[in-house]
Predicted model as a PDB file, atoms N, CA, C, CB and O in Angstrom, pLDDT in the B-factor column:
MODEL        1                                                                  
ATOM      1  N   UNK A   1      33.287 -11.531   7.178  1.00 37.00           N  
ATOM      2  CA  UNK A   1      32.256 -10.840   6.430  1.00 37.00           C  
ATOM      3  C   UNK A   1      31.358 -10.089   7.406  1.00 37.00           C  
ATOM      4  CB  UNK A   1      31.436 -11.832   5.567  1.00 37.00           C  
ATOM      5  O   UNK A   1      30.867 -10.712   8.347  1.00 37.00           O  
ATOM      6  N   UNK A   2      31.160  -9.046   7.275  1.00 45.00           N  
ATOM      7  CA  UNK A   2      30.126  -7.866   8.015  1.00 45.00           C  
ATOM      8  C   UNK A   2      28.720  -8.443   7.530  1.00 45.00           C  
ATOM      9  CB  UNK A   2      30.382  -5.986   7.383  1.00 45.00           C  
ATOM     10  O   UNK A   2      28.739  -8.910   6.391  1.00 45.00           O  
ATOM     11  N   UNK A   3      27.513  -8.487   8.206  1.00 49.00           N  
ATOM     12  CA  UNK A   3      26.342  -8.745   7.782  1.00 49.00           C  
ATOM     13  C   UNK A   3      26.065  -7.046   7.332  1.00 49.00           C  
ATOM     14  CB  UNK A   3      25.339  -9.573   8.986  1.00 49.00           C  
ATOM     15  O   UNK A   3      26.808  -6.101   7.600  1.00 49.00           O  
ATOM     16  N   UNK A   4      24.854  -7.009   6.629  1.00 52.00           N  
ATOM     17  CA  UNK A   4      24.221  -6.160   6.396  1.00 52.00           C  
ATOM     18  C   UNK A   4      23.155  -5.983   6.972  1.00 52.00           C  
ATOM     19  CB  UNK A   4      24.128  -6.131   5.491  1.00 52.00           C  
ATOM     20  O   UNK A   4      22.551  -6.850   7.605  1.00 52.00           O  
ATOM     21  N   UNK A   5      22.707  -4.499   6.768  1.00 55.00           N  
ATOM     22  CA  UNK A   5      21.063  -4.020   7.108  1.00 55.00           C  
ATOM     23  C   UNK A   5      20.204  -5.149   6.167  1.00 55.00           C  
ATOM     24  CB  UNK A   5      20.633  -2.064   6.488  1.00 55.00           C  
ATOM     25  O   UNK A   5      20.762  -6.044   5.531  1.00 55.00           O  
ATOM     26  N   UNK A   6      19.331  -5.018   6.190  1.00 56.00           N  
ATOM     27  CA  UNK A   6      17.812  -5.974   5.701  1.00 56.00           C  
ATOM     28  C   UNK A   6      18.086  -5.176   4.065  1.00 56.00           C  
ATOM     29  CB  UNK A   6      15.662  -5.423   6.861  1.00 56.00           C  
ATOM     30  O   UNK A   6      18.569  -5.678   3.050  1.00 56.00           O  
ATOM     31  N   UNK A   7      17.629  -3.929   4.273  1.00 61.00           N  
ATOM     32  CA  UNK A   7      17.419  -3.054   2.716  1.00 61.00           C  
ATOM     33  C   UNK A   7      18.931  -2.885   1.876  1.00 61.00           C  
ATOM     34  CB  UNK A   7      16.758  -1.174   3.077  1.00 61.00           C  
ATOM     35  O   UNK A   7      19.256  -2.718   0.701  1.00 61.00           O  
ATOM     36  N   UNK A   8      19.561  -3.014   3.032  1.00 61.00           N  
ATOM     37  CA  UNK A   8      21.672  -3.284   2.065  1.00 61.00           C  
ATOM     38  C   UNK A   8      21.782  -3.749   0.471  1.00 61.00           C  
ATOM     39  CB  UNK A   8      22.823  -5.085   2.932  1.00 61.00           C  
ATOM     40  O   UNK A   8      21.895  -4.926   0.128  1.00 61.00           O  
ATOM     41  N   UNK A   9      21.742  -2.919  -0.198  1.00 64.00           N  
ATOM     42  CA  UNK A   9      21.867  -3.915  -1.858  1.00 64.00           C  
ATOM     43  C   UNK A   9      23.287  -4.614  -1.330  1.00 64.00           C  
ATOM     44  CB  UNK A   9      22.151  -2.691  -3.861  1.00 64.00           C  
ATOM     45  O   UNK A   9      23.912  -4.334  -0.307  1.00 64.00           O  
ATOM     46  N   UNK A  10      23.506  -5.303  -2.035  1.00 63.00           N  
ATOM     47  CA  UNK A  10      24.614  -6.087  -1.932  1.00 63.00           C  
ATOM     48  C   UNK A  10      25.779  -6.684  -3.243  1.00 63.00           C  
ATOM     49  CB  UNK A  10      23.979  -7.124  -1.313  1.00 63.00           C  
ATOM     50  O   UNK A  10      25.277  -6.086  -4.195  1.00 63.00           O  
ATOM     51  N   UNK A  11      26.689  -7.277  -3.701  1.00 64.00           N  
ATOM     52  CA  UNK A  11      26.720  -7.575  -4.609  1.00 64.00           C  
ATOM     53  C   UNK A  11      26.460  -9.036  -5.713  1.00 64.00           C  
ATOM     54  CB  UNK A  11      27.459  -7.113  -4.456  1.00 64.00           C  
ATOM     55  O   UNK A  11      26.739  -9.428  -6.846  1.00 64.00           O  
ATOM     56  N   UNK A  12      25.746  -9.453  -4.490  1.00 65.00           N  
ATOM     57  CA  UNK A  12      25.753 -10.943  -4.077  1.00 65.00           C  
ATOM     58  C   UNK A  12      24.076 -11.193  -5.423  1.00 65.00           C  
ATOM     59  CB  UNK A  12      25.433 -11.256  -1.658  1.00 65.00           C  
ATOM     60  O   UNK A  12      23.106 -10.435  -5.426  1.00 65.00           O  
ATOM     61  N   UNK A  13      24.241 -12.365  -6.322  1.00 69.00           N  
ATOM     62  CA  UNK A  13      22.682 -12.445  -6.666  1.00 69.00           C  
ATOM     63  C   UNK A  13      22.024 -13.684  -6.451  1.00 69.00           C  
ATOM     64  CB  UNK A  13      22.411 -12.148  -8.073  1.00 69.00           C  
ATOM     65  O   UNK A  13      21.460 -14.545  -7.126  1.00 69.00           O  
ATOM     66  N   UNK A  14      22.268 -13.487  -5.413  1.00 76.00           N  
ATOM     67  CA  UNK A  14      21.500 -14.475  -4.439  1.00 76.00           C  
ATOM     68  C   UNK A  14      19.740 -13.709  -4.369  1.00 76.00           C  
ATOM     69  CB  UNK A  14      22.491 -14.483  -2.568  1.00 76.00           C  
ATOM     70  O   UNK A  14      19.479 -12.509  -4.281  1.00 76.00           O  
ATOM     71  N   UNK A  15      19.018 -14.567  -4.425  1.00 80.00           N  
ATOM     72  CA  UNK A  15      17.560 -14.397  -4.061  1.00 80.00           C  
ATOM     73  C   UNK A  15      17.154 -13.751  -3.050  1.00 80.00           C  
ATOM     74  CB  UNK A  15      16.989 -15.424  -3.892  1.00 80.00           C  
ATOM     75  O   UNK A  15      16.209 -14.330  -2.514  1.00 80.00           O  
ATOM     76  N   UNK A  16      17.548 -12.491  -2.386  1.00 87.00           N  
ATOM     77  CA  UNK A  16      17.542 -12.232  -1.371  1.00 87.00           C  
ATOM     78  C   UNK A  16      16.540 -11.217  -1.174  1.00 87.00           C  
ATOM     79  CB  UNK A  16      18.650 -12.042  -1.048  1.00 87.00           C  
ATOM     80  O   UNK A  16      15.991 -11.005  -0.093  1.00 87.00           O  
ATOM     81  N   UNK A  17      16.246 -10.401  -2.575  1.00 93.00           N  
ATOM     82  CA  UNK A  17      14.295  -9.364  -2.190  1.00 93.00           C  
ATOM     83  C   UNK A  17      13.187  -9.784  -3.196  1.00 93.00           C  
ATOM     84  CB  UNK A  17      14.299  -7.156  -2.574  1.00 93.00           C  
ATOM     85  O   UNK A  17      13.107 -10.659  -4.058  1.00 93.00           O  
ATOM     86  N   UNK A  18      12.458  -8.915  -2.787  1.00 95.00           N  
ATOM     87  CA  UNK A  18      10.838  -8.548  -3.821  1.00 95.00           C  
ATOM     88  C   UNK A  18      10.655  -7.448  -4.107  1.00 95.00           C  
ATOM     89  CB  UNK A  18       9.415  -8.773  -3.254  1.00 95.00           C  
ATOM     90  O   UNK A  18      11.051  -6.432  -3.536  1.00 95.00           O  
ATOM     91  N   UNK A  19       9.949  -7.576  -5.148  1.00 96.00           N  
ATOM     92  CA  UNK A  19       9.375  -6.539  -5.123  1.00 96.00           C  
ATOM     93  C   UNK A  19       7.821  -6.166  -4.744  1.00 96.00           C  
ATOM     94  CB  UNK A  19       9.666  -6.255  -6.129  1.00 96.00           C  
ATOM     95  O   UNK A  19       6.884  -6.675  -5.358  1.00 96.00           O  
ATOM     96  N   UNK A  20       7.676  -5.423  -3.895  1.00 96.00           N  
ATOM     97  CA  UNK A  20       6.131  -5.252  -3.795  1.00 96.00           C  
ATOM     98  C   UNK A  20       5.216  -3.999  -4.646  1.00 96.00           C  
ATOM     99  CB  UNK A  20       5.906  -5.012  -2.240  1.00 96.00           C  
ATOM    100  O   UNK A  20       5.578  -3.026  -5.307  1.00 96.00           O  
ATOM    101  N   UNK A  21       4.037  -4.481  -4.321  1.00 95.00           N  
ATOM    102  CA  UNK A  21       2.928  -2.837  -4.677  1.00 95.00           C  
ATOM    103  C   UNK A  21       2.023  -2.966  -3.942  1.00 95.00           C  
ATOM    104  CB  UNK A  21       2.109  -2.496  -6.226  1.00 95.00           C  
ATOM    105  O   UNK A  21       2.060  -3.981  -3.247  1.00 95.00           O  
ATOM    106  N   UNK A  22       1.208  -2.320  -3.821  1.00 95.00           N  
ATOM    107  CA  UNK A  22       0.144  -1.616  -3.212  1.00 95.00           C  
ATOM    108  C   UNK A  22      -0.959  -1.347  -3.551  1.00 95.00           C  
ATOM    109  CB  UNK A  22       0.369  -0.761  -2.969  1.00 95.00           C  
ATOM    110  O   UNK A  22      -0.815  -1.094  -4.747  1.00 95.00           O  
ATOM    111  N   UNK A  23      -2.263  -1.191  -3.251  1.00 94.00           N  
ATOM    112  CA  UNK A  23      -3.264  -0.719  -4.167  1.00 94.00           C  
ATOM    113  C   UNK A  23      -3.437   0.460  -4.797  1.00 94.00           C  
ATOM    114  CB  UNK A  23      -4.194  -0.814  -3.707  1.00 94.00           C  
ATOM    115  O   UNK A  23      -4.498   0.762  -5.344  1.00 94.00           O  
ATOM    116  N   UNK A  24      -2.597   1.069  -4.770  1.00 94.00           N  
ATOM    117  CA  UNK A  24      -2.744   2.395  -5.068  1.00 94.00           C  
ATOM    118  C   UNK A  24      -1.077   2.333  -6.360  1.00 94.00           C  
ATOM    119  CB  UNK A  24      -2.721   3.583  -3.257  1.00 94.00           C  
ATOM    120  O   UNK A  24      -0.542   3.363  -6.769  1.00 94.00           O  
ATOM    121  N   UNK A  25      -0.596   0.896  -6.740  1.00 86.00           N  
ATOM    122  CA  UNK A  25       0.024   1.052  -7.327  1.00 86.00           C  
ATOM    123  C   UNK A  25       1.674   1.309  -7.042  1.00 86.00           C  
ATOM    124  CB  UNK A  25      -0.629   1.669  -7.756  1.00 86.00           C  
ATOM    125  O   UNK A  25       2.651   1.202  -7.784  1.00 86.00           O  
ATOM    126  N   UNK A  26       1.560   1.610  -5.937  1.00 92.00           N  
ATOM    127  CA  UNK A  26       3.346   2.164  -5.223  1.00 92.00           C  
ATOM    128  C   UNK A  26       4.556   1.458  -5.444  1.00 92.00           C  
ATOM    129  CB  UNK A  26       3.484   2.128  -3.573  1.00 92.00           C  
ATOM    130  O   UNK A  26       4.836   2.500  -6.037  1.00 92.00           O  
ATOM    131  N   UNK A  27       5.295   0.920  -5.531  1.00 93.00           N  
ATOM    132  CA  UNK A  27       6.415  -0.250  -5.395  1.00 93.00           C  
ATOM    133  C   UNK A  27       7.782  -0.203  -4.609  1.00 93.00           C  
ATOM    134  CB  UNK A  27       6.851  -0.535  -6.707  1.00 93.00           C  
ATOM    135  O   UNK A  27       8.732   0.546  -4.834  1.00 93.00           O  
ATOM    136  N   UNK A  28       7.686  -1.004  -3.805  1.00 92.00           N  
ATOM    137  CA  UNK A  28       9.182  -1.220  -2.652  1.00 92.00           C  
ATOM    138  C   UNK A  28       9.680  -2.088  -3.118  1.00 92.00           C  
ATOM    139  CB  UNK A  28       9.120  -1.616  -1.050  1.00 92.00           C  
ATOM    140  O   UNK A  28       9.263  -2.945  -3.898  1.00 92.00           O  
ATOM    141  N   UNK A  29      10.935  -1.867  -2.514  1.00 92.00           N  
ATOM    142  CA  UNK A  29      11.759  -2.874  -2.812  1.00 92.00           C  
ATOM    143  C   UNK A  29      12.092  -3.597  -1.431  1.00 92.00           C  
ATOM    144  CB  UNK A  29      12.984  -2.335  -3.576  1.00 92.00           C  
ATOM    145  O   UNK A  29      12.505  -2.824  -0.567  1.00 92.00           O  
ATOM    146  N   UNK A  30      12.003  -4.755  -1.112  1.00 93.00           N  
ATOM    147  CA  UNK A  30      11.552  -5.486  -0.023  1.00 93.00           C  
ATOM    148  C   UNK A  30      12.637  -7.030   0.097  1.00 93.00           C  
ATOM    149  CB  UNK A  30       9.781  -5.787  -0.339  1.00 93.00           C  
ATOM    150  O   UNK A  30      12.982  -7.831  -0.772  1.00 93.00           O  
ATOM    151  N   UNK A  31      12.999  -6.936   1.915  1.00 91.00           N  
ATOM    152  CA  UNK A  31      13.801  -8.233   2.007  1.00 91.00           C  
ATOM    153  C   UNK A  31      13.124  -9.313   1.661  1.00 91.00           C  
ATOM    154  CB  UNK A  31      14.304  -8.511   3.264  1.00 91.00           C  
ATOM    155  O   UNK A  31      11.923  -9.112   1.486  1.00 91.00           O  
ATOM    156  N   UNK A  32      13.591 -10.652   1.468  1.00 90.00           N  
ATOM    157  CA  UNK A  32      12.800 -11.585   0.917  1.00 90.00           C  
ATOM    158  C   UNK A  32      12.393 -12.272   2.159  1.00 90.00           C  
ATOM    159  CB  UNK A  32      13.467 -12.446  -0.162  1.00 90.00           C  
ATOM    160  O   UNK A  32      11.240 -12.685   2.285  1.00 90.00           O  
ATOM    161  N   UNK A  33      13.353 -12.427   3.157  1.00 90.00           N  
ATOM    162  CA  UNK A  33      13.275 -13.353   4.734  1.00 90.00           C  
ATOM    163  C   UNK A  33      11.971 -12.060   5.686  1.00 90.00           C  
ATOM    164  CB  UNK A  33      15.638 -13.424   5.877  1.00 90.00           C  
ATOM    165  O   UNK A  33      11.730 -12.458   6.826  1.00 90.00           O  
ATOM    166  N   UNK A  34      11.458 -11.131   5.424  1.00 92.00           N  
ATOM    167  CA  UNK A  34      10.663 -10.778   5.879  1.00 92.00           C  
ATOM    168  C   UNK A  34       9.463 -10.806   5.439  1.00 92.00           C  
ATOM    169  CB  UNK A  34      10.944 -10.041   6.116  1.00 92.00           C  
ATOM    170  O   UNK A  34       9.153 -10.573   4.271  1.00 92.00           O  
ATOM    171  N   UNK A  35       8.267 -11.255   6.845  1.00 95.00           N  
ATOM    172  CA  UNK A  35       6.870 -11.094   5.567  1.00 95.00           C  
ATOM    173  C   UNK A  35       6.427  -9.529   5.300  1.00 95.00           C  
ATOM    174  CB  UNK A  35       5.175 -11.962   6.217  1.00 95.00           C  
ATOM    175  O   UNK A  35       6.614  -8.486   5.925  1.00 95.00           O  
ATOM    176  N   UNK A  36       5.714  -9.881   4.010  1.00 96.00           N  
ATOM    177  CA  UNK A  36       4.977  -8.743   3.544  1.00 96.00           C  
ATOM    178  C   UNK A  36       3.873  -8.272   4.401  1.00 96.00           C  
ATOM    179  CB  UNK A  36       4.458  -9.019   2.286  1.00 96.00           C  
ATOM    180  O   UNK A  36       2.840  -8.710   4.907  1.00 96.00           O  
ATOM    181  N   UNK A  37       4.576  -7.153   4.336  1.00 96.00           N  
ATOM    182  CA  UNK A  37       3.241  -6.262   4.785  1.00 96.00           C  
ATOM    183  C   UNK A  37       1.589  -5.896   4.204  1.00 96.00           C  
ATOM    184  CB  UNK A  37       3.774  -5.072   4.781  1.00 96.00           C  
ATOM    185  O   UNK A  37       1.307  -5.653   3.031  1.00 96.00           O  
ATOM    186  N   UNK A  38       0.538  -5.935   5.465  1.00 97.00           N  
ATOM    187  CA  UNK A  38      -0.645  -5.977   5.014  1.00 97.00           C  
ATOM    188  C   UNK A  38      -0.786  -5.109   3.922  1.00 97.00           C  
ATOM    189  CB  UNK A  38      -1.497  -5.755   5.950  1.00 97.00           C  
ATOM    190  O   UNK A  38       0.030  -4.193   3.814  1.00 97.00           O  
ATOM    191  N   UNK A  39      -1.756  -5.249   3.024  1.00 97.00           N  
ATOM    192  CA  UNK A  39      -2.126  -4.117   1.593  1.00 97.00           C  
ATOM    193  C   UNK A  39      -0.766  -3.814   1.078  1.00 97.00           C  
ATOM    194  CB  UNK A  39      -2.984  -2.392   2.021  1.00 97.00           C  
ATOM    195  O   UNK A  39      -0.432  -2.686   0.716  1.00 97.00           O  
ATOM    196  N   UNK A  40       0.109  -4.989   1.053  1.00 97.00           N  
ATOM    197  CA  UNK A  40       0.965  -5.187  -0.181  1.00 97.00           C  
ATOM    198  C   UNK A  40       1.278  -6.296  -1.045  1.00 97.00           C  
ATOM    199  CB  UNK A  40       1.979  -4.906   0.102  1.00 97.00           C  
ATOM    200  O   UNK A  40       1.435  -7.254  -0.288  1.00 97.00           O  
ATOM    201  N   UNK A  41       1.441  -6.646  -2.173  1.00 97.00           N  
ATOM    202  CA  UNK A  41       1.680  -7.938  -2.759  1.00 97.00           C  
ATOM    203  C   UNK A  41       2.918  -8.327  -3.443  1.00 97.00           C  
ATOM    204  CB  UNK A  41       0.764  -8.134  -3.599  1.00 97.00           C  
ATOM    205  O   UNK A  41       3.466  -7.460  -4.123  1.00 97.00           O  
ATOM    206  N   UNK A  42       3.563  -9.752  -3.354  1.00 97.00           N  
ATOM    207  CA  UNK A  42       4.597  -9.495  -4.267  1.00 97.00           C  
ATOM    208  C   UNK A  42       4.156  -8.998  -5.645  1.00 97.00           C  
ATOM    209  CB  UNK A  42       5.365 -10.684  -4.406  1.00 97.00           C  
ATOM    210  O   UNK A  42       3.001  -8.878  -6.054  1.00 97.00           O  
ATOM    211  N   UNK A  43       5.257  -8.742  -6.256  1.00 96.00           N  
ATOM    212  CA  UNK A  43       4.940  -8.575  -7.864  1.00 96.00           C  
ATOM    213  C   UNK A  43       6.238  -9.143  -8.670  1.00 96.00           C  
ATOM    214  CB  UNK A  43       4.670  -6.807  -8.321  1.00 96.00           C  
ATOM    215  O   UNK A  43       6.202  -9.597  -9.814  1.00 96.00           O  
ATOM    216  N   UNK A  44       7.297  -9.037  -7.911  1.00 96.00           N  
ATOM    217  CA  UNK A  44       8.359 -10.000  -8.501  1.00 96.00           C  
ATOM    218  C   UNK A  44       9.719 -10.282  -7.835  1.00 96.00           C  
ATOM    219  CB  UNK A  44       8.697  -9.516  -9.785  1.00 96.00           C  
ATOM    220  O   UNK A  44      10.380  -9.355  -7.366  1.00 96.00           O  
ATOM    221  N   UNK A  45      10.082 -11.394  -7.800  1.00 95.00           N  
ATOM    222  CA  UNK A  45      11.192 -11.876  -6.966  1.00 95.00           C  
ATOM    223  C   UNK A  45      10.090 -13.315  -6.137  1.00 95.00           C  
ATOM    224  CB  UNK A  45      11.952 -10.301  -5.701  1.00 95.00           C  
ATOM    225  O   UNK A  45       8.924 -13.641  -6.359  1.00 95.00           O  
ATOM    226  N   UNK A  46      11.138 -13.878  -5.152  1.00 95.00           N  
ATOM    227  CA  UNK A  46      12.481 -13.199  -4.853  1.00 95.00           C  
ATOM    228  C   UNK A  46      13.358 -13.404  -6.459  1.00 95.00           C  
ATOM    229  CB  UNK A  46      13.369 -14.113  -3.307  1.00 95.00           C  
ATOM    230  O   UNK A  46      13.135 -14.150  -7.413  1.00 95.00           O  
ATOM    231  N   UNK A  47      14.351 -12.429  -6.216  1.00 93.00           N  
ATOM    232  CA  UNK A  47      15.217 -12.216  -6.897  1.00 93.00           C  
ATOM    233  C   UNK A  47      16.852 -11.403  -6.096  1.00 93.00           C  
ATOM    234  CB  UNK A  47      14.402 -11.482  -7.926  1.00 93.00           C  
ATOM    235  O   UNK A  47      17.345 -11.126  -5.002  1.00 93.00           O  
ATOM    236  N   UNK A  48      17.040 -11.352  -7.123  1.00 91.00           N  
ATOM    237  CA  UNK A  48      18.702 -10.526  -5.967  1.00 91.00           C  
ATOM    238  C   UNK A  48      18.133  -8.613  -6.375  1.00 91.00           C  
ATOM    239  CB  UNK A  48      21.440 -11.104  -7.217  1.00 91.00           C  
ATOM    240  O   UNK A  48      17.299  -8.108  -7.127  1.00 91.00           O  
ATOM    241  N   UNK A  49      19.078  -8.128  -5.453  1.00 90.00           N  
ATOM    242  CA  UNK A  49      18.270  -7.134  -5.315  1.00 90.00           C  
ATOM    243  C   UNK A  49      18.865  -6.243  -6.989  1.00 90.00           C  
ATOM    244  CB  UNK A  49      18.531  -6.310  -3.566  1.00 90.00           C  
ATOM    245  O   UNK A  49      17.940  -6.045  -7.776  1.00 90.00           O  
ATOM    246  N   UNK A  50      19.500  -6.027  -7.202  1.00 90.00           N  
ATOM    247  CA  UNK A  50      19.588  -5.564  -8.695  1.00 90.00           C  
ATOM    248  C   UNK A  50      18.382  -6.200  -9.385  1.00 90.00           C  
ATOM    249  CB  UNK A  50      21.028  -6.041  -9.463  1.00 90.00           C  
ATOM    250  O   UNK A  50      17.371  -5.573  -9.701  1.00 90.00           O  
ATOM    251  N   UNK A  51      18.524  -7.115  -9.528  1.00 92.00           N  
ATOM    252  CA  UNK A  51      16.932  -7.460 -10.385  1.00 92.00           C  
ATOM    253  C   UNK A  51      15.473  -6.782 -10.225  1.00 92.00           C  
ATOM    254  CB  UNK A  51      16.509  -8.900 -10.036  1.00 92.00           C  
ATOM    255  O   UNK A  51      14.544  -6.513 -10.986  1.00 92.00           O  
ATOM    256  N   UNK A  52      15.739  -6.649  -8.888  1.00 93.00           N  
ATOM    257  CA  UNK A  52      14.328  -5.930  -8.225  1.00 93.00           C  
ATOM    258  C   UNK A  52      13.998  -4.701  -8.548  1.00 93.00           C  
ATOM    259  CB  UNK A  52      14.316  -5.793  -6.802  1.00 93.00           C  
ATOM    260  O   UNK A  52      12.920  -4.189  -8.851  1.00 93.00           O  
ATOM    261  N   UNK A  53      15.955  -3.959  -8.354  1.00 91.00           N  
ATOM    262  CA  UNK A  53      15.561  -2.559  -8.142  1.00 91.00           C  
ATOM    263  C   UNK A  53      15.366  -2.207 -10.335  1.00 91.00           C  
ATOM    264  CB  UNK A  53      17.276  -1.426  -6.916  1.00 91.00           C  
ATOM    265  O   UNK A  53      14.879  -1.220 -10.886  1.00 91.00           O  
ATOM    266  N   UNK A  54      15.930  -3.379 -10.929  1.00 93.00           N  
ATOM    267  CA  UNK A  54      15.585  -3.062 -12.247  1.00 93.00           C  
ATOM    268  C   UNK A  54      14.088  -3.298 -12.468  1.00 93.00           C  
ATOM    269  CB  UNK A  54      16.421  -3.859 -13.201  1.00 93.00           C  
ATOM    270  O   UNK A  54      13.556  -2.262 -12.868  1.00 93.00           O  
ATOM    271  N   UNK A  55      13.572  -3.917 -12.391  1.00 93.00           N  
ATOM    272  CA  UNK A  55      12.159  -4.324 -12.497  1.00 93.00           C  
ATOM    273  C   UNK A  55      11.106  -3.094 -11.664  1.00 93.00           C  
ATOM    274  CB  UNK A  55      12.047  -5.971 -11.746  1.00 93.00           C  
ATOM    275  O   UNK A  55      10.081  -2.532 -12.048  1.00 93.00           O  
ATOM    276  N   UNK A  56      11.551  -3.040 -10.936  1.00 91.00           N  
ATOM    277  CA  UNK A  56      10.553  -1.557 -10.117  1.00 91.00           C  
ATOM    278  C   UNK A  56      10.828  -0.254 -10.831  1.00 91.00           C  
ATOM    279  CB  UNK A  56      11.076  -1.135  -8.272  1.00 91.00           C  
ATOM    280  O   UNK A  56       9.968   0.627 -10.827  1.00 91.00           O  
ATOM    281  N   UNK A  57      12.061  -0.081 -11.482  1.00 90.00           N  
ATOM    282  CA  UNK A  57      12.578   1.190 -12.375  1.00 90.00           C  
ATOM    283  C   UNK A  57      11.675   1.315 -13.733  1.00 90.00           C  
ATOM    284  CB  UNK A  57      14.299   0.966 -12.856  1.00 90.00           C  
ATOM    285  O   UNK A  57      11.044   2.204 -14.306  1.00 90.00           O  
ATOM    286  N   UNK A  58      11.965  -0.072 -13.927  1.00 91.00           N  
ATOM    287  CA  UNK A  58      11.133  -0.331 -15.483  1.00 91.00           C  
ATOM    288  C   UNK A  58       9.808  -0.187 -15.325  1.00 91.00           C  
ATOM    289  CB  UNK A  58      11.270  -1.835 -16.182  1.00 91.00           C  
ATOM    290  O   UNK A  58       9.211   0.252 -16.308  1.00 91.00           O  
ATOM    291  N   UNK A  59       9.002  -0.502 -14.092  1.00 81.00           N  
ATOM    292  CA  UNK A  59       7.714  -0.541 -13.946  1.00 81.00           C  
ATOM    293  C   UNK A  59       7.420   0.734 -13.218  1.00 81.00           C  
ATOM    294  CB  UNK A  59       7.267  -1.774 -13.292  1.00 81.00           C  
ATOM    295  O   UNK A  59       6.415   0.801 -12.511  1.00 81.00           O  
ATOM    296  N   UNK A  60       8.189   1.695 -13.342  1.00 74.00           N  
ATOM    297  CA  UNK A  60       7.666   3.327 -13.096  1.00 74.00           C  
ATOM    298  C   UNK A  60       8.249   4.092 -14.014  1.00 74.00           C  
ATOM    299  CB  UNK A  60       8.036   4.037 -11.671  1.00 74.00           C  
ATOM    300  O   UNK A  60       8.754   5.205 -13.870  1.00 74.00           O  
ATOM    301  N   UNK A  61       8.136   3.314 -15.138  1.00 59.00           N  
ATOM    302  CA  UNK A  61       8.471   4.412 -16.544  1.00 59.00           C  
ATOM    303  C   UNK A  61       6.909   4.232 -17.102  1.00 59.00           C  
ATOM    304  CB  UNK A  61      10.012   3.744 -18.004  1.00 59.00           C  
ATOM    305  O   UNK A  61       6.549   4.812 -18.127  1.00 59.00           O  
TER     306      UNK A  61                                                      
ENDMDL                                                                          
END                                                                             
């Protein structure tokens, strides 16, 4: 098995990101084994990253 980059979706739904925001509202999609960065918060996960990137889609409609 090849490892991946950190941001790699994968097909795996394993718990592996977050999702974050910002004060200004923004949202990343974020590894879970890394900490968050200052003036960001989770908002949901961990989760596998399909979940994330659905939940950040839904929450910029």
């Amino acid at each position: 098995m090849t490892p991946t980059a950190p941001f790699d979706p994968t097909e795996s739904a394993a718990a592996t990101h977050l999702v974050l925001a910002d004060g200004h509202g923004d949202r990343s999609l974020w590894p879970g084994h890394i900490a968050v960065p200052a003036g960001w918060h989770t908002v949901h996960g961990p989760a596998s990253y399909a979940a994330c990137l659905a939940h950040a889609e839904a929450a910029g409609n």
